[in-house]
C-alpha positions as CSV (number, residue, x, y, z in Angstrom):
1,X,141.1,97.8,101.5
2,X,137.3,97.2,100.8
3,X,134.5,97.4,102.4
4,X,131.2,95.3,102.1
5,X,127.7,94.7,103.7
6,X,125.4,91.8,103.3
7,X,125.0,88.5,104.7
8,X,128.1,86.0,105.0
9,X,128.3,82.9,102.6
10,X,130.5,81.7,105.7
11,X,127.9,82.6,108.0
12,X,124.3,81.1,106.3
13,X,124.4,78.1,108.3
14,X,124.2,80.2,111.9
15,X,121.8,82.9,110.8
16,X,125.0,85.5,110.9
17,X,125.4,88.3,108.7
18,X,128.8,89.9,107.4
19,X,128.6,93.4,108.7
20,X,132.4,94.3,107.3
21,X,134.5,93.1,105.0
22,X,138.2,94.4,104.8
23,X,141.2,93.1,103.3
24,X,144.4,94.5,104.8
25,X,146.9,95.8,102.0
26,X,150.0,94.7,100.7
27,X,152.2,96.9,103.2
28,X,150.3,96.1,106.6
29,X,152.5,95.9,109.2
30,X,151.3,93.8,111.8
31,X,148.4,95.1,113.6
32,X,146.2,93.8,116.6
33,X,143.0,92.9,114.9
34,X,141.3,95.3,117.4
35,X,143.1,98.1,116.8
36,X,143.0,97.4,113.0
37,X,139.2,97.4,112.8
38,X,139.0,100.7,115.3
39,X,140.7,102.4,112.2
40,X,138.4,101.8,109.3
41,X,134.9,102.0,111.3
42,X,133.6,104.9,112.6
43,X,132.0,105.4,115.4
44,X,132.8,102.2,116.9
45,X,134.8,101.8,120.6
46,X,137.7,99.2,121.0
47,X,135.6,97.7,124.1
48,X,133.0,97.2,121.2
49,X,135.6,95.2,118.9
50,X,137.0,93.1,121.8
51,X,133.4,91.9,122.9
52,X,132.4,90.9,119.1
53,X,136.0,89.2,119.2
54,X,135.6,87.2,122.5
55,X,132.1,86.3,121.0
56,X,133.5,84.5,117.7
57,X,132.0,87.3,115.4
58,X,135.2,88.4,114.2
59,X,136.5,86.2,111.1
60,X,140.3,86.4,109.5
61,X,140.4,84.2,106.4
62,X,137.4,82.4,107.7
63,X,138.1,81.5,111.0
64,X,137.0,83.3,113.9
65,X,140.2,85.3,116.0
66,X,140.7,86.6,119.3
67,X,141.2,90.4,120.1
68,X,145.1,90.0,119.6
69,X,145.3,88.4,116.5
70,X,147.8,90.1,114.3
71,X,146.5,91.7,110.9
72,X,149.2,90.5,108.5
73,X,149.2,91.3,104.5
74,X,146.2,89.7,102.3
75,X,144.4,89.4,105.4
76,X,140.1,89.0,104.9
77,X,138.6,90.1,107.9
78,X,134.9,89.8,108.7
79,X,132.5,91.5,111.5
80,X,129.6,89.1,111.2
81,X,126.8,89.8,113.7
82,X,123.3,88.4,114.4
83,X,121.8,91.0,113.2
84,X,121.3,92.4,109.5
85,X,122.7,95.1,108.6
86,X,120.6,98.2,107.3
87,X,120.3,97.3,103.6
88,X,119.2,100.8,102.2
89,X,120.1,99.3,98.3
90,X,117.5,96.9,97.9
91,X,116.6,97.4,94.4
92,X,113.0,96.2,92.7
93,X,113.4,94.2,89.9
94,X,111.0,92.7,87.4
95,X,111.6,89.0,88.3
96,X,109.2,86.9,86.7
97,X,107.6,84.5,90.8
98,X,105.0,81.8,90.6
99,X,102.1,83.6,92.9
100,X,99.9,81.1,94.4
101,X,98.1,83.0,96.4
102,X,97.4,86.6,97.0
103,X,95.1,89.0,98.9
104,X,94.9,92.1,100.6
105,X,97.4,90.7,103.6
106,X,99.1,87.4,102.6
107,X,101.0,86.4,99.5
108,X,101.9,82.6,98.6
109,X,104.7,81.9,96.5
110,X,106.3,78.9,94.9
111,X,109.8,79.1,94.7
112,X,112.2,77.7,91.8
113,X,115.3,75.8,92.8
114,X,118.0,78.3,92.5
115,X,116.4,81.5,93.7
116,X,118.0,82.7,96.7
117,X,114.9,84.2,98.5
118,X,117.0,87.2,100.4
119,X,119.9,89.4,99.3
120,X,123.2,89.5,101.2
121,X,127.3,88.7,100.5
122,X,127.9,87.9,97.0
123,X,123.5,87.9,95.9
124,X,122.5,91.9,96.0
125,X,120.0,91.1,93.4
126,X,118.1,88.4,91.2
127,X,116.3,87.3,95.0
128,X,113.2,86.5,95.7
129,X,112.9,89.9,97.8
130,X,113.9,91.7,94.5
131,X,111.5,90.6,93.3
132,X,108.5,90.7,95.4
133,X,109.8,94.6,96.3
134,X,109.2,95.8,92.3
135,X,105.5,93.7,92.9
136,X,104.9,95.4,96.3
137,X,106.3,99.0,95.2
138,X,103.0,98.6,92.5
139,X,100.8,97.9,95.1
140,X,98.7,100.8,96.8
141,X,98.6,98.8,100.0
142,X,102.1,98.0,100.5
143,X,105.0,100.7,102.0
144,X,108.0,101.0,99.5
145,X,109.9,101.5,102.4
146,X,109.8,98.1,103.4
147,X,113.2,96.8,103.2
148,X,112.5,93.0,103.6
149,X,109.0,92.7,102.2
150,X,107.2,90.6,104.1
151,X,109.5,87.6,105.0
152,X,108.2,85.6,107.9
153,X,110.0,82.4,107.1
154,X,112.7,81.3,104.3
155,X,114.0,78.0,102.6
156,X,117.1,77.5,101.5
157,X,118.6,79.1,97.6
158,X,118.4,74.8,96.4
159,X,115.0,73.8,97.9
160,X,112.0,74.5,95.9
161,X,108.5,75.3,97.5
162,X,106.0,77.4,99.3
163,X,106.4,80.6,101.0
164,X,104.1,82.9,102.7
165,X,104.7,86.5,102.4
166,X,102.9,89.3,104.7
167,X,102.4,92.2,102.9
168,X,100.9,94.2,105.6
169,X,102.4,95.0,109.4
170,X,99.8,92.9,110.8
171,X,100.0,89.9,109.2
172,X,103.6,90.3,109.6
173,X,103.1,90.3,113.6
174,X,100.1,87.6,113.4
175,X,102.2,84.9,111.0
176,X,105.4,85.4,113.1
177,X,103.7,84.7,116.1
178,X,101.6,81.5,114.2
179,X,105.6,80.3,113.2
180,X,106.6,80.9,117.2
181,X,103.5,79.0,118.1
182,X,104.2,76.3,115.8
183,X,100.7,76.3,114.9
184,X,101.6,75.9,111.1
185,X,101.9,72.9,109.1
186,X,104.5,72.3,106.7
187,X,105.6,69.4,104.7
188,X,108.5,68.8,102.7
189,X,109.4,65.7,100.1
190,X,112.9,64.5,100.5
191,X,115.2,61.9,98.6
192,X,117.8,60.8,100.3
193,X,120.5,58.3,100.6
194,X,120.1,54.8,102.0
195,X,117.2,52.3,102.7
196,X,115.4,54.0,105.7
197,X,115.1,51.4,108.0
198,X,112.1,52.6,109.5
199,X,108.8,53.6,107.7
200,X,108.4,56.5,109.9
201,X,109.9,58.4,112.9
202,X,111.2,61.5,114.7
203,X,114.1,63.2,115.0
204,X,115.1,65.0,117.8
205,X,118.2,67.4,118.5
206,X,119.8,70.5,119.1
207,X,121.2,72.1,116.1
208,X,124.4,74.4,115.9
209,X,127.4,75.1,113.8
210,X,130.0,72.5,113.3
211,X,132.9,73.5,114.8
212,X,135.0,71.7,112.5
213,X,133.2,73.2,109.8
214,X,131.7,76.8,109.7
215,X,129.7,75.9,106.6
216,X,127.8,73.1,107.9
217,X,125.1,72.6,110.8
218,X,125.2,69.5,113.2
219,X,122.9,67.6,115.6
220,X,124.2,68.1,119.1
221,X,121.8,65.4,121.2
222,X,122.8,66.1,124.4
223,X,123.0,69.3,126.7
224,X,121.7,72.7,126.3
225,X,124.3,73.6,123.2
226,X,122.0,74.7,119.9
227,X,118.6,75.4,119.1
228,X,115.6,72.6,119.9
229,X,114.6,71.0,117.0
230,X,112.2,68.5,115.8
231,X,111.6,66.6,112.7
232,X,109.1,63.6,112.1
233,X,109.4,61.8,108.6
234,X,108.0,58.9,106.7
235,X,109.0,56.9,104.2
236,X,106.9,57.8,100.6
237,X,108.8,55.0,98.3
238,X,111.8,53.0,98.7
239,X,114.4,52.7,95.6
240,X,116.9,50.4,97.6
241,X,119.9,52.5,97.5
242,X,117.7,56.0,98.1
243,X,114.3,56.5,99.8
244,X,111.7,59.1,99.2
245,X,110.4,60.3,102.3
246,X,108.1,62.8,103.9
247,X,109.2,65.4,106.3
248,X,107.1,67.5,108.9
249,X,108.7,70.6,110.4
250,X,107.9,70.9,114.5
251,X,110.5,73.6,114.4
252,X,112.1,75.7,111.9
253,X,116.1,75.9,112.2
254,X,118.3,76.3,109.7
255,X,118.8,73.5,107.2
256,X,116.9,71.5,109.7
257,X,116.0,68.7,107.6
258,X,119.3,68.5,105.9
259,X,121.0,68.3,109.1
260,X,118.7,66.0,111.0
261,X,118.5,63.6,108.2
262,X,122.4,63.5,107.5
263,X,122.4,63.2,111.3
264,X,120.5,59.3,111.5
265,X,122.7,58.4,108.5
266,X,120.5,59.7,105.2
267,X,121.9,62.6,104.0
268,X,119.9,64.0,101.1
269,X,120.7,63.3,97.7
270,X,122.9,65.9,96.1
271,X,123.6,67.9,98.9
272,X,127.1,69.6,98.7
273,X,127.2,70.9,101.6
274,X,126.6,67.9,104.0
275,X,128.4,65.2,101.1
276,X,125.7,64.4,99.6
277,X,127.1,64.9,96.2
278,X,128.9,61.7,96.3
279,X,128.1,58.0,96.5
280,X,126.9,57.3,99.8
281,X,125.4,53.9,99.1
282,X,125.6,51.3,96.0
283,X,127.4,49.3,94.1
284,X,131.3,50.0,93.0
285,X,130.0,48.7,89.6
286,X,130.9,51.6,87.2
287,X,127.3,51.6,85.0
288,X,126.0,52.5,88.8
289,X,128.1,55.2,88.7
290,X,127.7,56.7,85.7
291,X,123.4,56.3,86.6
292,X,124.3,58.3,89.4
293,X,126.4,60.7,87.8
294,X,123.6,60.9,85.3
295,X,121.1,61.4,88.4
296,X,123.2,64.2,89.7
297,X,122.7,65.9,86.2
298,X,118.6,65.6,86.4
299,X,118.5,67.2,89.5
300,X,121.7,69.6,90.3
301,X,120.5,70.5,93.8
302,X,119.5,68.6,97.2
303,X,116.3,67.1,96.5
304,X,113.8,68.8,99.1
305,X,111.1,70.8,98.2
306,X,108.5,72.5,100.4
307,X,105.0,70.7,99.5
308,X,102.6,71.9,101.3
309,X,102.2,75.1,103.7
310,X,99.2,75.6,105.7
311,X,98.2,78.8,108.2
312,X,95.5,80.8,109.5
313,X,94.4,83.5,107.4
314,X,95.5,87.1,109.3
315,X,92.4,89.3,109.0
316,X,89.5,86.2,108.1
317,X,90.7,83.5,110.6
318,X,90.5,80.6,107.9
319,X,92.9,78.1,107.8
320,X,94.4,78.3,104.5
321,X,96.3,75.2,103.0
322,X,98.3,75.2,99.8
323,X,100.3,72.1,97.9
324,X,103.1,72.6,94.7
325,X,103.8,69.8,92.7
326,X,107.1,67.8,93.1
327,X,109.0,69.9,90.5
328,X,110.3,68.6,87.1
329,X,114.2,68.2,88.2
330,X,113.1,65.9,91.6
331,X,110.4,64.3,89.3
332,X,112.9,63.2,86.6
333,X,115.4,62.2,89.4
334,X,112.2,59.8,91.5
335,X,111.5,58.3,87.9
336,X,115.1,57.3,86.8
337,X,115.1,55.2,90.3
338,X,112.3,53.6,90.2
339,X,113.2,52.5,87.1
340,X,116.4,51.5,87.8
341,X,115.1,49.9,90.9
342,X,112.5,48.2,89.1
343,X,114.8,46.8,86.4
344,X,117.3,45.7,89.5
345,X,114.6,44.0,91.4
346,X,113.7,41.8,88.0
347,X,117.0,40.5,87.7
348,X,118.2,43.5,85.5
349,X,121.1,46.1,85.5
């Protein structure tokens, strides 16, 4: 049996974190999965399990049970919640962060592709928040008891971009409330599959786990199921078989973009999770294949980075605005297709 805390791989998609993790030994006879889990966690009632059950928060082998599931050998079970658990662990480390920005209250951070910006199952260090706790801890100004320095808002571990960090209490409360309000402004660049039809537009839909696939968000367009979101984008340069375009966030759900753009039939280009790691439009000529395998190479992520950010300063009141270049990978990956769209257009490969 083992026992772990931090936030569920399973679970990114629904903002749930894995609470406990147990795996039932090689002589487990079978067990409800209520009366299993009363054994190994203290201080927790039966009625307690059964509610988390009937609420889909218990997971065996990834799929959530009901209170009578029988625990069988080799068993994984999870306890994912909606909260996070109390993370006393966080360790500072001397992570080398591209700093923007930085004053008294706010910090502005560029984010490398890669980086996953908050610890949890399976990434207790190299995170962004490692990092910015060994920068706060040697700051006067900043509590080392902080556990999540700062984090008003996040972007996924394969998007690159901007990030605001509050490194005091009350630009914490004042930036979470400017994020509620929607009173920021935030842009992301995009490539993704497909000749948008349209040179701009908005998206509109509810957002919520698949339930077909735990790992993945979907648009639900009709009824109250999800969380209201809204995306407007615009088409930056067209490549025939992929587009650049420009995203605005009106909301800020999870993999929103990803989700809403897979959702009108443009998944973004080298997404894994939402298939965008395969051929999704193009020739069945095998040099395009191998350009596109080649393309997959330049950039080995989805292709959405966070431009621009803009809010109002905490303490001064300013609007503050800041903008990060396109970085190399998604600049090598918009230059191999305009080339090869160029070179198409003339008659070419």
């Amino acid at each position: 049996m083992q026992e772990n805390y931090g936030k569920s791989d399973i679970q990114e998609s629904e903002e749930l974190y894995e609470h406990y993790n147990f795996i039932a030994e090689k002589g487990q006879k079978p067990l409800r999965v209520d009366k299993y889990l009363t054994n190994f966690i203290e201080n927790v009632s039966r009625n307690k399990i059964q509610q988390a059950a009937d609420a889909g928060n218990i997971l065996v082998n990834g799929a959530s049970v009901k209170p009578n599931y029988k625990v069988k050998p080799g068993d994984e079970i999870k306890i994912v919640m909606t909260h996070p658990p109390i993370e006393s662990n966080l360790i500072a480390q001397d992570i080398p962060i591209d700093i923007v920005y930085e004053d008294d209250q706010v910090l502005v951070v560029n984010k490398k592709p890669g980086m996953v910006v908050h610890p949890g199952h399976g990434n207790y260090s190299g995170t962004l928040v490692n990092a910015l706790k060994f920068h706060f801890d040697n700051l006067p100004s900043m509590s080392c008891e902080l556990e999540r320095p700062g984090l008003v808002h996040r972007i996924d571990k394969d998007t690159s971009g901007l990030l605001v960090i509050a490194k005091t209490e009350f630009a914490m409360n004042h930036l979470a409330k400017q994020f509620y309000d929607r009173t920021t402004s935030r842009l992301y660049t995009a490539i993704v599959w497909g000749n948008v039809e349209q040179d701009e537009g908005t998206i509109i839909g509810n957002i919520a786990r698949n339930p077909n696939d735990r790992m993945q968000l979907m648009v639900f367009p009709d009824g109250d199921h999800g969380k209201h979101a809204i995306t407007h984008y615009k088409v930056i340069e067209r490549f025939g078989y992929v587009t650049a375009v420009q995203c605005k966030l009106e909301t800020g759900r999870t993999h929103q973009i990803r989700v809403h753009m897979k959702h009108i039939g443009h998944t973004l280009f080298n997404d894994e999770r939402y298939g965008g790691d395969k051929i999704l439009k193009g020739t069945t000529f095998t040099k395009y294949k191998q350009f596109v395998e080649n393309c997959f190479k330049v950039c080995p992520r989805q292709a959405l980075h966070a431009q621009t950010l803009g809010f109002q300063h905490p303490k001064t009141g300013k609007q503050m605005n800041f903008e990060s270049s396109i970085p190399d990978d998604m600049q090598n990956l918009l230059d191999k297709w305009r080339t090869y769209a160029n070179a198409t257009w003339q008659g070419g490969a």
